[in-house]
Backbone as JSON, one array per atom type, in Angstrom:
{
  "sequence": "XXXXXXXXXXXXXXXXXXXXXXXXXXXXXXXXXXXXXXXXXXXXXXXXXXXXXXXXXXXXXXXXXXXXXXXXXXXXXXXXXXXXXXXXXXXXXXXXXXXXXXXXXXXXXXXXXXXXXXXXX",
  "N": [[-7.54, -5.87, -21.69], [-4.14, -5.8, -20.28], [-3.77, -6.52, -16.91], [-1.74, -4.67, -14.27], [1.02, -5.85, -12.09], [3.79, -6.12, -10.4], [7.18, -6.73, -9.22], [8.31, -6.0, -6.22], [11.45, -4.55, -3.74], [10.6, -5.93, -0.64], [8.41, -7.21, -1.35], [5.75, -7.8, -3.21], [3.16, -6.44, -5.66], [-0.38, -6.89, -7.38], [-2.66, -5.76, -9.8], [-6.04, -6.45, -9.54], [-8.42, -5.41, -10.37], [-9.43, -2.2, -12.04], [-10.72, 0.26, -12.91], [-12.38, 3.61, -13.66], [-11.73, 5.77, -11.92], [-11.05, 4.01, -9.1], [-9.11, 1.54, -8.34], [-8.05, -2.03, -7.53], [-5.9, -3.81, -5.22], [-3.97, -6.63, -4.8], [-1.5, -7.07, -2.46], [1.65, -8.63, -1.52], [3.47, -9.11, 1.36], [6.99, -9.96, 2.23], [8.48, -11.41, 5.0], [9.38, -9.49, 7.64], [9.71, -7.4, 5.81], [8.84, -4.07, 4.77], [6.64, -1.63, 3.3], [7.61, 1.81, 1.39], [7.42, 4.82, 3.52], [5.0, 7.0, 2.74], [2.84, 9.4, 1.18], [-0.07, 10.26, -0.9], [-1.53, 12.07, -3.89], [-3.92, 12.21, -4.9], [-5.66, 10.24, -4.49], [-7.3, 7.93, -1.83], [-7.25, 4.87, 0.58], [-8.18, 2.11, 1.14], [-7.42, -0.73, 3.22], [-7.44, -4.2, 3.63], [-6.95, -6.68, 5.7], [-6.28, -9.77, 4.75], [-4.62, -11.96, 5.42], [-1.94, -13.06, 7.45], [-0.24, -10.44, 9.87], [-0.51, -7.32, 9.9], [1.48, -4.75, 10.25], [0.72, -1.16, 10.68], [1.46, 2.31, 9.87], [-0.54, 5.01, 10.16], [-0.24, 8.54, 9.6], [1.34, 8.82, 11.87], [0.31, 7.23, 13.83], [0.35, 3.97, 14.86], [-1.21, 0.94, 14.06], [-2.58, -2.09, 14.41], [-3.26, -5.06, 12.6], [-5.39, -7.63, 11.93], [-6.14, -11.11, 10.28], [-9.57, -10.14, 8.11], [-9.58, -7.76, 9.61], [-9.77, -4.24, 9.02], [-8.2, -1.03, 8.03], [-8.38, 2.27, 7.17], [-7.26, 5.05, 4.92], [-7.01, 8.26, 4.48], [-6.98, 10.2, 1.48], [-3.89, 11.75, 1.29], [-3.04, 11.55, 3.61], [0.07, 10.45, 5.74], [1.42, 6.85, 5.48], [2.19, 3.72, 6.09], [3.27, 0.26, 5.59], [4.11, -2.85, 7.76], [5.38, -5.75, 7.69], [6.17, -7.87, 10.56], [5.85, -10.34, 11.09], [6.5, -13.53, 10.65], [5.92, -15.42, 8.46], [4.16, -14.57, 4.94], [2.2, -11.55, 4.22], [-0.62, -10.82, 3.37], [-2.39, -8.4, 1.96], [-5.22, -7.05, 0.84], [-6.08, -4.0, -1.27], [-8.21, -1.15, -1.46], [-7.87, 1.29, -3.78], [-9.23, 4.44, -3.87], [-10.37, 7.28, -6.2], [-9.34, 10.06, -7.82], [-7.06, 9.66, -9.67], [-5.55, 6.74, -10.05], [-2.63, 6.06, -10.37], [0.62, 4.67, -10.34], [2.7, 6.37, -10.11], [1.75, 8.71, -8.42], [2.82, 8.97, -5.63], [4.63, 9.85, -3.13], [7.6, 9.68, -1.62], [8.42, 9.37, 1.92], [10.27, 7.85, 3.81], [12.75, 5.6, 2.54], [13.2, 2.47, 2.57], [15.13, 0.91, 0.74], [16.07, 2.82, -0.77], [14.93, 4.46, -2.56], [13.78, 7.18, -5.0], [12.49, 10.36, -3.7], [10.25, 11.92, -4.66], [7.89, 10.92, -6.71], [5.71, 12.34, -8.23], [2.94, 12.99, -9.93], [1.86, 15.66, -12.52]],
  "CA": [[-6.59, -5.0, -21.02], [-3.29, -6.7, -18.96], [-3.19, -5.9, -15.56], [-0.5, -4.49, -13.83], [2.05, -6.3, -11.52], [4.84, -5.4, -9.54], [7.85, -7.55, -8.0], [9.65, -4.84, -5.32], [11.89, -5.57, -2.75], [9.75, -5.94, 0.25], [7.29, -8.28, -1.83], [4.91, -7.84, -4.59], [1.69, -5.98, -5.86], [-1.24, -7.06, -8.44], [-3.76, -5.64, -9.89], [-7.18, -7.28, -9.54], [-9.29, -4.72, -10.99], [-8.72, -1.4, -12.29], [-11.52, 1.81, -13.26], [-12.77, 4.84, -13.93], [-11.73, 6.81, -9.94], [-10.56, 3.0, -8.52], [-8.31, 0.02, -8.42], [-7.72, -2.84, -6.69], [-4.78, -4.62, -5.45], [-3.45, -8.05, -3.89], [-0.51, -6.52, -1.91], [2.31, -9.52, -0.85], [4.4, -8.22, 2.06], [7.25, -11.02, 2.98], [8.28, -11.08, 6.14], [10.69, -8.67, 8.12], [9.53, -6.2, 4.89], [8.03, -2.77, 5.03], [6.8, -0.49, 1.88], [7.65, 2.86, 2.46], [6.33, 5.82, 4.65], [4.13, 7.94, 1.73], [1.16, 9.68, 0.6], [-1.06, 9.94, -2.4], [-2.18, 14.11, -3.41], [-4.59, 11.83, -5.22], [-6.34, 8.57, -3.6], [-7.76, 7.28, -0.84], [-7.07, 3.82, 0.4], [-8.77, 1.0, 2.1], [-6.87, -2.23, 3.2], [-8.62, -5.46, 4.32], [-6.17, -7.67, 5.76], [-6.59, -11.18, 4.42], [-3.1, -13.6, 5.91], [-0.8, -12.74, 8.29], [-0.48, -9.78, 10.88], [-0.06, -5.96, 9.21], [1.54, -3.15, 11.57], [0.72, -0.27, 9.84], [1.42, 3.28, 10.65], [-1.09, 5.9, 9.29], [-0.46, 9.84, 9.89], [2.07, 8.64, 12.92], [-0.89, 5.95, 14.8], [0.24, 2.42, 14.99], [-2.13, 0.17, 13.76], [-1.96, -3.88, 14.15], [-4.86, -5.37, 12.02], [-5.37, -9.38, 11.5], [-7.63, -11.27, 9.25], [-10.7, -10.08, 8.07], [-9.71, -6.52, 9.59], [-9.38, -2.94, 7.42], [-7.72, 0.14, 8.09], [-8.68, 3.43, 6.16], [-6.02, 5.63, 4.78], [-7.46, 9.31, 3.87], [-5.87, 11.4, 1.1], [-2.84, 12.98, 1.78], [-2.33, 11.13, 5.34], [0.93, 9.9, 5.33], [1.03, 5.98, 6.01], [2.67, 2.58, 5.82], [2.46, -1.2, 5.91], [5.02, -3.43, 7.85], [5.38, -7.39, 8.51], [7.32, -8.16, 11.44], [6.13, -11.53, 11.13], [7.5, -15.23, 9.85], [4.71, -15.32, 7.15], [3.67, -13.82, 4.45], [1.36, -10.55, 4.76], [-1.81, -10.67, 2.13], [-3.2, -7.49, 1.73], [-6.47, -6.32, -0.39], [-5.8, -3.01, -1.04], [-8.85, -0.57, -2.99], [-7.54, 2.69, -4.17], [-10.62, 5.2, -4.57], [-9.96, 9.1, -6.53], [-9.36, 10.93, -9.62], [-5.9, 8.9, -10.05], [-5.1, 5.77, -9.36], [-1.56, 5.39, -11.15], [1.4, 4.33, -9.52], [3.34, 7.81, -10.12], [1.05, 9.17, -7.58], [3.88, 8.54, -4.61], [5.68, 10.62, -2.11], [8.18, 8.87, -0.28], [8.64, 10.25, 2.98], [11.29, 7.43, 3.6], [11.94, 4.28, 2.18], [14.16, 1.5, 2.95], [15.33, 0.41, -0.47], [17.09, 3.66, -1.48], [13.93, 4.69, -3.8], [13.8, 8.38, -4.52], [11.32, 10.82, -2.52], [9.0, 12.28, -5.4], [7.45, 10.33, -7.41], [4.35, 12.81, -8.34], [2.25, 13.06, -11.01], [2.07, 16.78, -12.65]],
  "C": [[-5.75, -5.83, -20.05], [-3.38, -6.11, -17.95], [-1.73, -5.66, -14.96], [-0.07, -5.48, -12.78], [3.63, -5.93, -11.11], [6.2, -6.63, -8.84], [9.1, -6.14, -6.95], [10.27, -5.9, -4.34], [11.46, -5.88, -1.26], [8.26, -7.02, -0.05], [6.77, -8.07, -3.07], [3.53, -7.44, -4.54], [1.26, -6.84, -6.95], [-2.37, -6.95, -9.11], [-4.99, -6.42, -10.27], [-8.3, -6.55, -10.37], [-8.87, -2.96, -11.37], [-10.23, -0.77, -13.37], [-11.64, 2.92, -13.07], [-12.98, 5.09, -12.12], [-11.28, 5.49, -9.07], [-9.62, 2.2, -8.87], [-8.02, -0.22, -7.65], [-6.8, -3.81, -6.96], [-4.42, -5.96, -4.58], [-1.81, -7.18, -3.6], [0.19, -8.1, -1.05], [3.18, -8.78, -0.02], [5.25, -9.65, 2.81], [7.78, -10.3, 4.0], [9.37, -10.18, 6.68], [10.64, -7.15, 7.25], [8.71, -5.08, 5.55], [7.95, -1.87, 3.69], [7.48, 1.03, 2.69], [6.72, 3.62, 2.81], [5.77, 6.95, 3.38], [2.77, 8.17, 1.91], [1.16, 9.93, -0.2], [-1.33, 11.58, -2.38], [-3.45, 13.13, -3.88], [-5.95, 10.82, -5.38], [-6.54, 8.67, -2.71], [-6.88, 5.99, -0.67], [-7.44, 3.06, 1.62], [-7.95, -0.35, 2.08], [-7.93, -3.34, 3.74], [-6.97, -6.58, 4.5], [-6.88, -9.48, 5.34], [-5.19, -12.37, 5.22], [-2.32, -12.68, 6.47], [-1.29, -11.61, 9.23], [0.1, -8.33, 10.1], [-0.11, -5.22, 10.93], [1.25, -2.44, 10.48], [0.58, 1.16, 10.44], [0.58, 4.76, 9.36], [-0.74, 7.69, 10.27], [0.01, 9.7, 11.96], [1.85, 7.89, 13.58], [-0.24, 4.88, 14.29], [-0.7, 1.64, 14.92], [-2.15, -1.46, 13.63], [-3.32, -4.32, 13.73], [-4.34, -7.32, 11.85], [-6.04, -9.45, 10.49], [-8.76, -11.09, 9.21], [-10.87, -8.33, 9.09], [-9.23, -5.61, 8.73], [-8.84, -2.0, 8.12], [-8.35, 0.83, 6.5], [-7.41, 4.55, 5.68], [-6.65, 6.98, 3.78], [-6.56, 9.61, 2.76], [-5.04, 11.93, 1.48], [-2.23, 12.39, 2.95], [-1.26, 10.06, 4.95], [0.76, 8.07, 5.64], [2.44, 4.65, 4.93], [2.74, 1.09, 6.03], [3.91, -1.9, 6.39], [4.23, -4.95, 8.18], [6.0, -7.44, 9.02], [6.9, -9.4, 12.05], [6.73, -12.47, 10.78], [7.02, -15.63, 8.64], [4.58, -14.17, 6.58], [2.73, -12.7, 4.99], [0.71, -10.3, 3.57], [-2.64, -9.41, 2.36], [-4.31, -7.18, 0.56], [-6.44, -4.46, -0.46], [-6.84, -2.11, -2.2], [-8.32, 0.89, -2.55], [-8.98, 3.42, -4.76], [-10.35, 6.55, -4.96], [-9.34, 9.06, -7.61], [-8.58, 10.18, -10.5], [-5.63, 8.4, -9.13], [-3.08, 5.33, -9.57], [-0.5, 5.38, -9.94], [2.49, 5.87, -9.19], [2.75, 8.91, -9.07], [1.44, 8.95, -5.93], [4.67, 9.47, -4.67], [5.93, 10.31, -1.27], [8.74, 9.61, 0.49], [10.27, 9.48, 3.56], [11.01, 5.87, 3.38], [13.35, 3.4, 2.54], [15.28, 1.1, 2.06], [16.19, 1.81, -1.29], [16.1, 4.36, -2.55], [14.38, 6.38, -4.02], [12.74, 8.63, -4.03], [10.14, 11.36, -3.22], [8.61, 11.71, -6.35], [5.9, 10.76, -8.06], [4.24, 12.88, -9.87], [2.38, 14.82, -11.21], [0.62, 17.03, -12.15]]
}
């Protein structure tokens, strides 16, 4: 089975693993980037910072994590990941729930002009 991969404009995803209620991702965030502000009806999501410095704003909270710290990201709670460093930003990112697929996105707003629903039926 290929794994998925991603190049957006804010950086790049890749999947590392991928099952039955999970998947996991290597999240690149260069610098000055930000994904956008969404939630999942469907997932969970755990980060683990690995390189660089993540702001991240979950369900409105400001969050600044380094290496070797995680943030949690419930169902449904809105949330997002910025670098507003000079370096890269290495994220580990596991998705846990029913559906993992990428169609499983509601952008609240996004930088890049994306549209705002991106749901699954």
């Amino acid at each position: 089975m290929a794994l998925e991969s991603a190049v957006r404009p804010w950086g790049s995803w890749h999947v590392i693993d991928d099952g039955q209620g999970y998947k996991v991702k290597r999240i690149q965030v260069k610098p000055g980037q930000r994904l956008s502000y969404q939630t999942h009806k469907h997932r969970s999501e755990h980060w683990v910072i690995i390189y660089g410095i993540a702001t991240c704003v979950v369900e409105g909270e400001t969050i600044v994590a380094g290496p070797g710290e995680s943030i949690d990201v419930e169902k449904g709670a809105a949330h997002r990941i910025t670098n507003e460093h000079s370096e890269d930003l290495i994220i580990i990112e596991v998705q846990h729930g029913a559906y993992t697929g990428e169609d499983d996105i509601c952008r609240i707003e996004d930088d890049y002009g994306r549209e705002g629903e991106s749901e699954i039926a």
